[in-house]
N, C-alpha and C positions, 0 to 999 in steps of 0.2 A: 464537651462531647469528644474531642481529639484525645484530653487525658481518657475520658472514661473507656474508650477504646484501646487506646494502647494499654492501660492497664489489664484489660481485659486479654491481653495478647501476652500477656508475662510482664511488663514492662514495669519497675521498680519507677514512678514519676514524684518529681517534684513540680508543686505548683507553686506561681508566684504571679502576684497581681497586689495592686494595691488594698481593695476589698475583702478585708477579712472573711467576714460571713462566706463569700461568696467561695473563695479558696475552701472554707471550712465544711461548708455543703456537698463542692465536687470531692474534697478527703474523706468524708463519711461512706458518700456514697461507692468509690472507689473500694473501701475498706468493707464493707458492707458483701461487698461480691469477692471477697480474696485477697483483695490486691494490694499493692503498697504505696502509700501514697503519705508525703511529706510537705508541711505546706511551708513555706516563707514567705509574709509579709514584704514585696517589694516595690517601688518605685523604680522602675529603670532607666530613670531619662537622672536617677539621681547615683552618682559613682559609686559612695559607700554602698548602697543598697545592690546593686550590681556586683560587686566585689562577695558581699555574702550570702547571695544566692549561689556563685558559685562556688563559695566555701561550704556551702551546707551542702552543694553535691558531693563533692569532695570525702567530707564528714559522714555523710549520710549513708553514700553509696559508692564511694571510694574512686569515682571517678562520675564522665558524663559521657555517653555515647551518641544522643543526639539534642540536639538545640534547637526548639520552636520559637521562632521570632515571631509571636502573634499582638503582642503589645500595640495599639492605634487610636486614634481618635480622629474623628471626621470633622472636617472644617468645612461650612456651606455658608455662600454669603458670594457678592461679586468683589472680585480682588480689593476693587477702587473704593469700596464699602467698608472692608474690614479693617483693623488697627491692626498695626505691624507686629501685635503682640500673639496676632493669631496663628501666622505662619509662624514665626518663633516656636512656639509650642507645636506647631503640628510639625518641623520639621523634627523639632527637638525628641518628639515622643515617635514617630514613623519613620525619622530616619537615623537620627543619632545614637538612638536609641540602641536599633539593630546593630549597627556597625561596633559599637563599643562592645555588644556581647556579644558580639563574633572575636572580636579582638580578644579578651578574656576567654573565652570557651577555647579558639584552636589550640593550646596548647595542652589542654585536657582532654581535649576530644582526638587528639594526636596518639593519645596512648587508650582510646577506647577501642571496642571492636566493632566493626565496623558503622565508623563515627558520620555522624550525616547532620547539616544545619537547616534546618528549611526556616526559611524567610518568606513571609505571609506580606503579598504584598496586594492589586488588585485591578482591574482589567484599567482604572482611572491612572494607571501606572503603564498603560500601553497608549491610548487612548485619552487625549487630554479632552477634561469634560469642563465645559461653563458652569460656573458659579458656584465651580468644585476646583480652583484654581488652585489653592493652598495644597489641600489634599491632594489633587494630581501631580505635583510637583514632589511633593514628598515621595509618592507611590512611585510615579517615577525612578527617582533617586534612589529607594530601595530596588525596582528592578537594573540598574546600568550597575551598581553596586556588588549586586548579584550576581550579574552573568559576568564581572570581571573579577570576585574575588573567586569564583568557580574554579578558573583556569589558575587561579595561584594555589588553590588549596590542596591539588594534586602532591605535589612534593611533601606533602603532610599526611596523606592519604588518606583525606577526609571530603566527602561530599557533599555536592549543596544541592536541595533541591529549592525552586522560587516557583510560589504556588500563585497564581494570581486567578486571582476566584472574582464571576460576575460575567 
């Protein structure tokens, strides 16, 4: 819905998600009303894949102006319940995730016009919720993450907005 809006505002988007079909549905639709829309195939909790979605901005559309960190997955279950392989993955994909493609993007977004990163994070990231331990931990971690690469990003001149929805 976020791509299909900003496209609809001029916005030249690239989509990436692991989901082909699904990538290929919101590109059609997109295209369908004007717009431009580029899909790449990505995993971003995986580095090469992260690396070439921001090469195909680069390629695509000669730079990147803004970065939607919406990539997450929800972990439900009580802590003491769960195998240690779940937080791994939920910090991995909610919060490593963000951080690496902020890392990759501010030097692109450094020479876009007026560059802005929004990190999607979620009220269980203000608010620690029971037998959403994992999840809130991550959420967490993307908001303390956010409000402190905010204040570094100024000498770059690029903004962060942290949307926490719920």
């Amino acid at each position: 819905a976020l791509a299909l809006e900003c496209a609809a505002r001029g916005a030249r988007v690239l989509l990436a998600a692991r989901t082909v079909e699904a990538l290929d549905e919101a590109a059609d639709r997109i295209r369908a009303n004007g717009g431009v829309a580029v899909v790449r195939p990505a995993d971003v909790t995986v580095p090469r894949d992260r690396e070439e979605m921001f090469a195909t901005a680069i390629r695509e559309f000669g730079g990147l102006d803004v970065l939607v960190n919406n990539a997450g997955v929800a972990a439900h279950g009580h802590f003491v319940d769960l195998p240690p392989e779940i937080l791994r993955r939920t910090m991995e994909l909610n919060f490593f995730a963000v951080a690496e493609c902020c890392r990759l993007a501010i030097p692109i977004l450094a020479e876009g016009r007026a560059p802005l990163i929004v990190n999607v994070s979620s009220m269980a990231g203000r608010r620690g919720v029971p037998a959403w331990t994992d999840y809130s931990a991550s959420k967490f971690a993307v908001c303390g993450f956010s409000e402190a690469l905010r204040a570094e990003l100024v000498r770059f001149g690029v903004d962060l907005t942290l949307v926490v929805p719920g």
